[in-house]
C-alpha positions, 0 to 999 in steps of 0.5 A: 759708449754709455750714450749709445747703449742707452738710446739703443737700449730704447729703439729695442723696447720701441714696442714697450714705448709705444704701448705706454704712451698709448696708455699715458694719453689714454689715461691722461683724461679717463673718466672725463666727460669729454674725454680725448678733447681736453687735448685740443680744449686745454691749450685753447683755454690756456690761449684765452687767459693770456690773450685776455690778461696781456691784450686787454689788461696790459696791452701788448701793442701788436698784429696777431697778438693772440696767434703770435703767443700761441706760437709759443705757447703751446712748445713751452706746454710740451716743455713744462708738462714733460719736465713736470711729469718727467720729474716723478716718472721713476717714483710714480713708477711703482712695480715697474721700478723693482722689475729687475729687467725693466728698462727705466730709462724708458719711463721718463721717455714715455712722459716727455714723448707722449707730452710731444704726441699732445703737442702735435695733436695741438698744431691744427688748432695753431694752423687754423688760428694762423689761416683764420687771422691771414698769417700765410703758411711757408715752405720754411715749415719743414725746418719744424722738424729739426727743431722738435728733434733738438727740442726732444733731446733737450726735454729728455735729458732734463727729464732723466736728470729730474727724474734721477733727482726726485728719487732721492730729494722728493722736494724736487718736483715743487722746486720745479713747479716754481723754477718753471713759473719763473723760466716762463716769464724769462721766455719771450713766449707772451712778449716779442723779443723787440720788447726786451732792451737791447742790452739784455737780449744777448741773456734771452739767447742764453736762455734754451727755452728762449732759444725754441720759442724764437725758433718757433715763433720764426717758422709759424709766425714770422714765416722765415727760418730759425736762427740755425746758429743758435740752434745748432750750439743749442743742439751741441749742448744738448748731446752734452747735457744728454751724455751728462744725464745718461751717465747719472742715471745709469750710475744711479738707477741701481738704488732706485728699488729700494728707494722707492 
């Protein structure tokens, strides 16, 4: 089976991956004077401007508000930034892409696991911030796990369509920065769900994005369990969607060389 080869065809280079998302984040910030911390200042910062837009400006009437939007905050940064750097990971590749037994599919995996390496080395912050303003740490965090895992499937096989794409359409990347924009601002991320009329939440559960940020939101926040049957359907959709980018990129990743 396609699907099978190609995550086999990772675990085999696990060595090769794990190498170049060491590189990846050590790059991400070299020649900075700060260096390493901009992992833990970045999402910080970004907190600060949207806590101050959405609880000073537009007034969001809610406990915790800052904490509630970091909850959700700081997945879509993992999300947004693999799918951002995921999209030019064949194109930036340069030498790598015309070794003839490189295997590609590892590129667009280093992007999205080393954004997922971020977001982890963000989760202190976010408990700190949870403990600071009283909201209690629950049992039902282990379910953390099964929803990263979800969320990294999801990301990798957008990661691999993106990425497959770029190669032949570099607008591809700019069309994406801007769909981003927009899919963030359909994602209760800086709003609570209870904000969105009753008639339209049945369209935010469409919305994968959504799907994460609730499930979230729900262990960090709320302190109960993710809605496992969203959850569970999105996970479904993302085989599908993972077997849909496999069979593209493997069919595709022969023309890559010249190309580029």
């Amino acid at each position: 089976m396609l699907l099978q080869r190609h995550l086999t065809e990772l675990a085999k280079h696990h060595g090769l991956l794990s190498a170049l998302i060491s590189r990846e984040l050590k790059g991400r910030y070299r020649g900075s004077v700060l260096g390493f911390l901009w992992t833990f200042l970045n999402p910080l910062l970004l907190l600060c401007v949207y806590a101050l837009v959405f609880s000073v400006y537009f007034r969001i009437q809610m406990d915790n508000y800052a904490v509630f939007m970091f909850c959700g905050l700081l997945p879509w940064v993992f999300f947004s930034g693999s799918l951002n750097e995921g999209a030019g990971a064949i194109t930036d590749g340069g030498s790598l892409v015309t070794k003839v037994l490189f295997p590609l599919q590892v590129l667009p995996a280093v992007k999205v696991l080393a954004a997922f390496v971020n977001y982890l080395l963000s989760l202190p912050i976010l408990f700190a911030f949870l403990l600071g303003w009283g909201v209690a740490l629950t049992p039902k965090l282990l379910a953390f796990f099964p929803v990263a895992a979800v969320h990294i499937l999801f990301t990798y096989a957008l990661a691999l369509l993106l990425s497959t794409a770029n190669v032949f359409m570099r607008d591809t990347r700019h069309i994406l920065g801007n769909f981003l924009t927009l899919w963030f601002f359909v994602t209760p991320i800086l709003y609570p769900l209870s904000q969105v009329p009753e008639k339209w939440r049945t369209l935010v559960y469409l919305n994968p994005a959504a799907v994460f940020a609730l499930s979230y939101q729900d262990l960090f926040f709320w302190g109960r369990w993710p809605r496992w049957d969203l959850l569970g359907l999105l996970a479904l959709g993302s085989v599908v969607l993972l077997l849909a980018a496999v069979v593209i990129f493997e069919h595709y990743k022969e023309y890559f060389a010249e190309k580029i």
